[in-house]
Steps between C-alpha positions, in 0.01 A plus 500: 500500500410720814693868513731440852582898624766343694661285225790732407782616747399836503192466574587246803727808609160757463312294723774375789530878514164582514422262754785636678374839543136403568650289772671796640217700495308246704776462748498929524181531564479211764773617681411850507123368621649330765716772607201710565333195677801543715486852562134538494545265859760606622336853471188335720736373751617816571157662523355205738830533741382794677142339531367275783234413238350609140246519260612543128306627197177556674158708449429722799115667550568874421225594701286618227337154317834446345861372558839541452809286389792470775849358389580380860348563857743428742462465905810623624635639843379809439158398370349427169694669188336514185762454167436664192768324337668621128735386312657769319844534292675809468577854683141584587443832643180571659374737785182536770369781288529356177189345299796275327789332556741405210759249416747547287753233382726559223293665208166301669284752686229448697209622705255344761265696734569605848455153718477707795091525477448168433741403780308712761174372377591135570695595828123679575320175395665286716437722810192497468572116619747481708368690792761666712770272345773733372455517085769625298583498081823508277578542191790207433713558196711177399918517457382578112426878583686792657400863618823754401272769685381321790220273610173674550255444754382109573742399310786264553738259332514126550830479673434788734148270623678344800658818658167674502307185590663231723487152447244384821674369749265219564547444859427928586250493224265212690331753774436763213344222232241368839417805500405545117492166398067518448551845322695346280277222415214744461723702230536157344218385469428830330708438238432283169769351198563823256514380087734759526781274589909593400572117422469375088551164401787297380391549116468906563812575703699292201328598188274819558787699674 
């Protein structure tokens, strides 16, 4: 006669349970994935409203046989803005003279270089394409972060995106884009997919999270 796990009550109890929790956890981690789905796009919608029009997770020549990863490259009504985007928890104090920045959250503390450099070399880079089309770069820090000391230079927080950059107002911004509409086809066509890309698949943003 064949051994049945399940054949006494207690052991139906083990595994209803059991199955219970798994199912929970599945449910968790689903929900919590699609929560960041949510707020991963609703992040980009806020990014794109200032923009006319966008590139997103591209290579850019550096100028020197190489290239170099943009988050976003937006066309807006002041020109082209180049987004260094990070997505950073915690009181993070940082400073223009400072070869790190830190984060600290709780008992969790970390560092990360300066992205000031890097921000001026890609703002640099894409110059050296856009002609005499106004080129500008900022660091974005996401609702996750906050500076207790201030923001430092090129830097600038997600909500505070449409008070220092506009929303186009399409109708006003039609002259202006005639004007560099082929400038900013040129900088397009100078630009090429980056493996660098912020988006994971279903199966990571669940399990590897």
């Amino acid at each position: 006669m064949a051994f049945d796990p399940l054949a006494t009550p207690e052991n139906r109890v083990i595994a209803a349970a059991a199955a219970a929790v798994l199912g929970a956890g599945i449910a968790f981690y689903v929900w919590r994935a699609a929560r960041r789905r949510r707020q991963r796009n609703e992040l980009h919608a806020s990014i794109l409203s200032i923009a006319f029009d966008y590139a997103q997770d591209v290579l850019v020549p550096d100028g020197n046989g190489g290239v170099m990863h943009l988050d976003y490259l937006l066309l807006t009504s002041r020109g082209l803005l180049v987004v260094d985007l990070r997505d950073i928890s915690g009181n993070i104090f940082g400073g223009d003279q400072m070869t790190e920045w830190t984060a600290m959250e709780g008992a969790r503390r970390q560092t990360f270089p300066n992205p000031q450099g890097a921000l001026y070399d890609r703002v640099a880079a894409v110059r050296s394409l856009a002609g005499d089309l106004n080129v500008e770069g900022r660091i974005l820090f996401t609702r996750r972060g906050v500076f207790p000391k201030g923001l430092p230079r090129w830097t600038l927080m997600v909500d505070s995106l449409r008070t220092e950059f506009p929303p186009p107002d399409t109708h006003a911004f039609e002259s202006w884009l005639a004007r560099y509409r082929e400038t900013w086809h040129h900088v397009r066509s100078e630009l090429a997919p980056s493996p660098l890309r912020r988006s994971r698949s279903w199966f990571s943003e669940i399990f590897l999270e």
